[in-house]
C-alpha positions as CSV (number, residue, x, y, z in Angstrom):
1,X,28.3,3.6,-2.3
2,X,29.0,6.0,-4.9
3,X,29.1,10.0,-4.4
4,X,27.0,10.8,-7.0
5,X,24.6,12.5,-4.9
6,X,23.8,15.7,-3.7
7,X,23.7,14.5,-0.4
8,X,26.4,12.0,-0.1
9,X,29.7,12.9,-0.4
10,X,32.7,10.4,0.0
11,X,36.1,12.0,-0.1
12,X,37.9,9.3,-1.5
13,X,35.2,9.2,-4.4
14,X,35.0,12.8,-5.7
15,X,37.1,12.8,-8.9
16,X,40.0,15.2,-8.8
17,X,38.4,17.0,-12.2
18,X,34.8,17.5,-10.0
19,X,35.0,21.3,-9.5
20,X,31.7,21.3,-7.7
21,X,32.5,18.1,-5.8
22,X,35.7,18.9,-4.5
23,X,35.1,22.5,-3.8
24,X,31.8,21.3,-1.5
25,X,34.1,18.4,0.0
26,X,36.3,21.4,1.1
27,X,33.7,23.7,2.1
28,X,32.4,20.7,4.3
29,X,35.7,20.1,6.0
30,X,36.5,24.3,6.8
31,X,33.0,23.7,8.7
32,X,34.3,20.3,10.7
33,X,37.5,22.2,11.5
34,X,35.4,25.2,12.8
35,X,33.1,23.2,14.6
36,X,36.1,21.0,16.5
37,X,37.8,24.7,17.1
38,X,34.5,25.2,19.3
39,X,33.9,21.8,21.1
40,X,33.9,21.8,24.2
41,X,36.1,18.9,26.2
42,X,34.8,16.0,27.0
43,X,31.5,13.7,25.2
44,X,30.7,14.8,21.8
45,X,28.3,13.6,19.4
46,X,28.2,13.9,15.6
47,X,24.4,13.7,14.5
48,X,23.8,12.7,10.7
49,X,27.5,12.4,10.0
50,X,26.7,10.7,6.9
51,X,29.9,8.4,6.2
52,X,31.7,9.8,9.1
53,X,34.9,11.7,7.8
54,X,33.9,14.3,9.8
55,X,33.6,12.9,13.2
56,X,37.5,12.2,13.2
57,X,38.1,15.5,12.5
58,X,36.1,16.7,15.4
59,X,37.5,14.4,17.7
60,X,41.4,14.6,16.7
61,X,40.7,18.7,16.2
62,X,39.9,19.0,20.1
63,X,42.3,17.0,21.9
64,X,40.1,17.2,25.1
65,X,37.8,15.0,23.4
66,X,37.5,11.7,25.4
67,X,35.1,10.0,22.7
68,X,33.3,11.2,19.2
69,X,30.1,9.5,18.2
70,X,29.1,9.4,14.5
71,X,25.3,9.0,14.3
72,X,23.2,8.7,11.2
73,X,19.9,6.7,9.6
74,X,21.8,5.3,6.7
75,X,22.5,1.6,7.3
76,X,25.3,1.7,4.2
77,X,26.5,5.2,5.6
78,X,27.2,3.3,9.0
79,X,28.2,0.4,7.7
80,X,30.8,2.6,5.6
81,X,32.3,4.9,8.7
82,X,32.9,2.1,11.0
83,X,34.9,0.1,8.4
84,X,36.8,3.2,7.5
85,X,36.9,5.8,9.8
86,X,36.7,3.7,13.4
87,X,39.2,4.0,16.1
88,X,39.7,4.6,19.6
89,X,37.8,7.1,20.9
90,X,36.0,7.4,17.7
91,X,33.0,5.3,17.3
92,X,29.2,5.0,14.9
93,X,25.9,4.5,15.7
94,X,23.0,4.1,13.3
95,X,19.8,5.9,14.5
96,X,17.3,8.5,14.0
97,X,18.4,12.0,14.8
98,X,14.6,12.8,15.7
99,X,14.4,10.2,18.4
100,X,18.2,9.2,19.5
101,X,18.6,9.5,23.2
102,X,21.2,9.2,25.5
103,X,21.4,9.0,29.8
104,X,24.7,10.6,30.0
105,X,23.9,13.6,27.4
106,X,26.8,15.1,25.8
107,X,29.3,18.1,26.1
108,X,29.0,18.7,22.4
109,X,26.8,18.2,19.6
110,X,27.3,18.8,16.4
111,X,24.9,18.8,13.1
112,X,26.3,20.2,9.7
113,X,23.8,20.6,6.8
114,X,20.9,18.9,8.3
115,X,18.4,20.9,9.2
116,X,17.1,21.5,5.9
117,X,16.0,18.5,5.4
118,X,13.8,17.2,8.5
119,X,10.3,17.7,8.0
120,X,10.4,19.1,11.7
121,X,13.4,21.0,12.3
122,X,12.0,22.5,15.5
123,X,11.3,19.3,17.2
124,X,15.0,18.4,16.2
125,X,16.8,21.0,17.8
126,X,14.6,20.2,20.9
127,X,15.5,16.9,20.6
128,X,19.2,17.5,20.5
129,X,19.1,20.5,23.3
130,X,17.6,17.6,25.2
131,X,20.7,15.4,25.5
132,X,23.2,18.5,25.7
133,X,24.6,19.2,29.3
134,X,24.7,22.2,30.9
135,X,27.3,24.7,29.5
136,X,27.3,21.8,26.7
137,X,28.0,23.5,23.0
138,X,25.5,22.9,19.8
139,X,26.9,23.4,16.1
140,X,24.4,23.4,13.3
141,X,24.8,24.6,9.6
142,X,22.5,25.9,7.0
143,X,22.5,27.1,3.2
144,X,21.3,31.0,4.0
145,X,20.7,31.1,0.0
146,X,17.7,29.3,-1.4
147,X,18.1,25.2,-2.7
148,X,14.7,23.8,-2.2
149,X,14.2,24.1,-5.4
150,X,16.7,22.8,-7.4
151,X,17.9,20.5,-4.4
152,X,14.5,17.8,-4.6
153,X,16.0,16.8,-1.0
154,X,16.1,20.1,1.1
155,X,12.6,20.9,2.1
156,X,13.2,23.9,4.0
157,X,15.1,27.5,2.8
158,X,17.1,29.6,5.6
159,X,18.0,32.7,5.9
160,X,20.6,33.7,8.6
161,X,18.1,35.6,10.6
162,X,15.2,32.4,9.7
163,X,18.2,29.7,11.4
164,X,18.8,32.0,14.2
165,X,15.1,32.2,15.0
166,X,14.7,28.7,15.3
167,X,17.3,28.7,17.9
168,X,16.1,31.3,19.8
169,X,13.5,29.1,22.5
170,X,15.7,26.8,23.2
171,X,18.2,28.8,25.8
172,X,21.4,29.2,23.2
173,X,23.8,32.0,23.1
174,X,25.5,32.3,20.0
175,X,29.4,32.0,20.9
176,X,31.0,32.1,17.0
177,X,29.7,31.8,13.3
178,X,31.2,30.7,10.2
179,X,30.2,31.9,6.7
180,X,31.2,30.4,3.6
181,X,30.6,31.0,-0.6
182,X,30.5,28.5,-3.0
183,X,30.3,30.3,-6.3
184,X,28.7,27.8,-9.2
185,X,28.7,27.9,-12.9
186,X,25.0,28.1,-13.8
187,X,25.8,26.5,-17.5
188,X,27.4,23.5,-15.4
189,X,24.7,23.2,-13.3
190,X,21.5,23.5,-15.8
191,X,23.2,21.0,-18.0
192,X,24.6,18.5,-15.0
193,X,27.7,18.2,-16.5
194,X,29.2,16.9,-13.3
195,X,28.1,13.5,-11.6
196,X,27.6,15.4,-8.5
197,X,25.0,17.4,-10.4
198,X,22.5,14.5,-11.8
199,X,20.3,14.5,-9.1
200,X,19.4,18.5,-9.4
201,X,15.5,18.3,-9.8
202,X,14.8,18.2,-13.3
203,X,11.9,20.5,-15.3
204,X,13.3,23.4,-13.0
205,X,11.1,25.8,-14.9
206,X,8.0,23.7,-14.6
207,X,8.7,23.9,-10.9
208,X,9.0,27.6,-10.7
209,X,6.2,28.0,-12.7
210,X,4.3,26.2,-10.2
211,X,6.1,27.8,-6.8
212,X,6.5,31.3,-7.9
213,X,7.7,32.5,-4.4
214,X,10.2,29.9,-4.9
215,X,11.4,32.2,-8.5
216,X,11.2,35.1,-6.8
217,X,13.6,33.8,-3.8
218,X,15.9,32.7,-6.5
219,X,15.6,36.0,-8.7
220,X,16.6,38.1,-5.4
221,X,19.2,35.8,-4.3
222,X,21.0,35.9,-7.6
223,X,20.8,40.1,-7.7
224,X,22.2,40.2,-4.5
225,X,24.3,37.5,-4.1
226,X,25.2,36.7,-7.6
227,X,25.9,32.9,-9.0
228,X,26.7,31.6,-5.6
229,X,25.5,29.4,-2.8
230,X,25.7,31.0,0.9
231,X,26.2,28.9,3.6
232,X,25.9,29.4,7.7
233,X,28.0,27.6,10.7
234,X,26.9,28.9,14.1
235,X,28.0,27.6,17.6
236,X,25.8,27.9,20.6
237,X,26.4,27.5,24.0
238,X,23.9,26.2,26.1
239,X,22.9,28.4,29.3
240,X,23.4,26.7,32.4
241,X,21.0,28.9,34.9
C-alpha cells in the first residue's frame, strides 16, 4: 500500500518534504481528536476508517471507551489496520458502510470524509442513525469548498448549510462543529508536483468546459475563499424522545 492517493493516506508513508500530504495527515488527525473530544462513553464505531490510525485515536482520546471498531470495504486497508493498529479494545472489521449492521447498535459513530463519495449519501446516514442508540452521538465530515472536480473520487460537493440539510430528517441536534483551512498552491497542484497530487483528474479544463456549473462553483469559491480547501466536522446527538 502506498499513499499516493488522494484517498489513502498512511502516516508512516507521507514523506516529511510532502507539504500537501503532511498538512492533510494533520488536518485528518485535529478532526479524530475533535471527534474523540465528543464521543460519548461506551461502544463506538469508526465507519470507513481506511487504515485505521484514527480509530485508536478515538478510543485512547475517550477513556470511557470500552471498545473502538474500525470498519471499511478495503480488503488491503483492513488487512493493514489489524496488523498495525490492533489492540485491546481496539479492533477492524471489513464491510460495507451502506449495509453494515449490528444488534447491540453503538454509543458513537463516527465517519470522517466519507460522505462525498457514496453514490447515496442519504441512505448512508439512515443506515448509520439505524445502529446508533438512543442519546448515541454521530460525527461526519465534509469539504464545504468544491472537489468534485478536480478530485475524480468525490461525487458529491457540500456546502455547510447542503451537509446540514441532509442531517436534518434523521432526528440529530447539532452539539459542536469543527472548521478547518487547508490553503494549496495552485502551481503545485496543476503541475502534481507532489505524489499525493497524481491522481487529480487530468484535462481539468476539458472537464469544466463540459460541467460549467462545476467552473462557476470553483470561480466563486476561489473569490471568496481564496486558494484554499474548506472543510466541516459536525457532532450530532441523537434525540432520544
Amino acid at each position: 500500500m502506498l499513499a499516493n492517493s488522494l484517498e489513502r493516506l498512511i502516516p508512516n508513508q507521507v514523506e516529511p518534504n510532502e507539504v500537501t500530504g503532511q498538512l492533510t495527515l494533520a488536518l485528518h488527525r485535529s478532526r479524530y481528536e475533535f471527534a474523540a473530544a465528543q464521543c460519548n462513553p461506551g461502544r463506538l464505531l469508526a465507519i470507513a476508517c481506511g487504515v485505521g490510525y484514527g480509530t485508536p485515536i478515538l478510543y485512547r482520546g475517550n477513556n470511557r471507551n470500552l471498545q473502538a471498531l474500525g470498519v471499511d470495504c478495503s480488503k488491503d486497508s483492513i488487512e493493514y489496520a489489524t496488523g498495525k493498529y490492533s489492540m485491546p479494545g481496539v479492533h477492524f472489521l471489513m464491510a460495507d458502510a451502506m449495509k453494515f449492521e449490528d444488534p447491540d447498535g453503538f454509543d458513537t459513530i463516527v465517519s470522517l470524509e466519507t460522505i462525498e463519495h457514496i453514490p447515496d449519501p442519504s441512505g448512508l446516514i439512515a443506515n448509520l442513525v439505524q445502529i446508533l442508540r438512543p442519546g448515541g452521538v454521530l460525527i461526519g465530515s465534509v469539504p464545504t469548498t468544491p472537489t468534485v472536480a478536480a478530485n475524480p473520487y468525490h461525487l458529491h460537493d457540500f456546502t455547510e448549510d447542503s451537509f446540514r440539510k441532509l442531517i436534518e430528517p434523521y432526528g440529530l441536534t447539532e452539539v459542536a462543529c469543527l472548521r478547518q483551512i487547508q490553503p494549496f498552491n495552485p502551481i503545485t497542484v496543476l503541475t502534481r508536483k507532489e505524489r499525493r497530487l497524481e491522481d487529480l483528474r487530468c484535462n481539468l479544463g476539458k472537464y469544466y468546459w463540459a460541467h460549467p456549473l462545476s467552473f462557476w462553483k470553483r470561480i466563486c469559491s476561489t473569490l471568496q475563499c481564496g486558494f484554499s480547501n474548506r472543510y466541516i466536522t459536525i457532532a450530532w446527538r441523537l434525540n432520544t424522545s
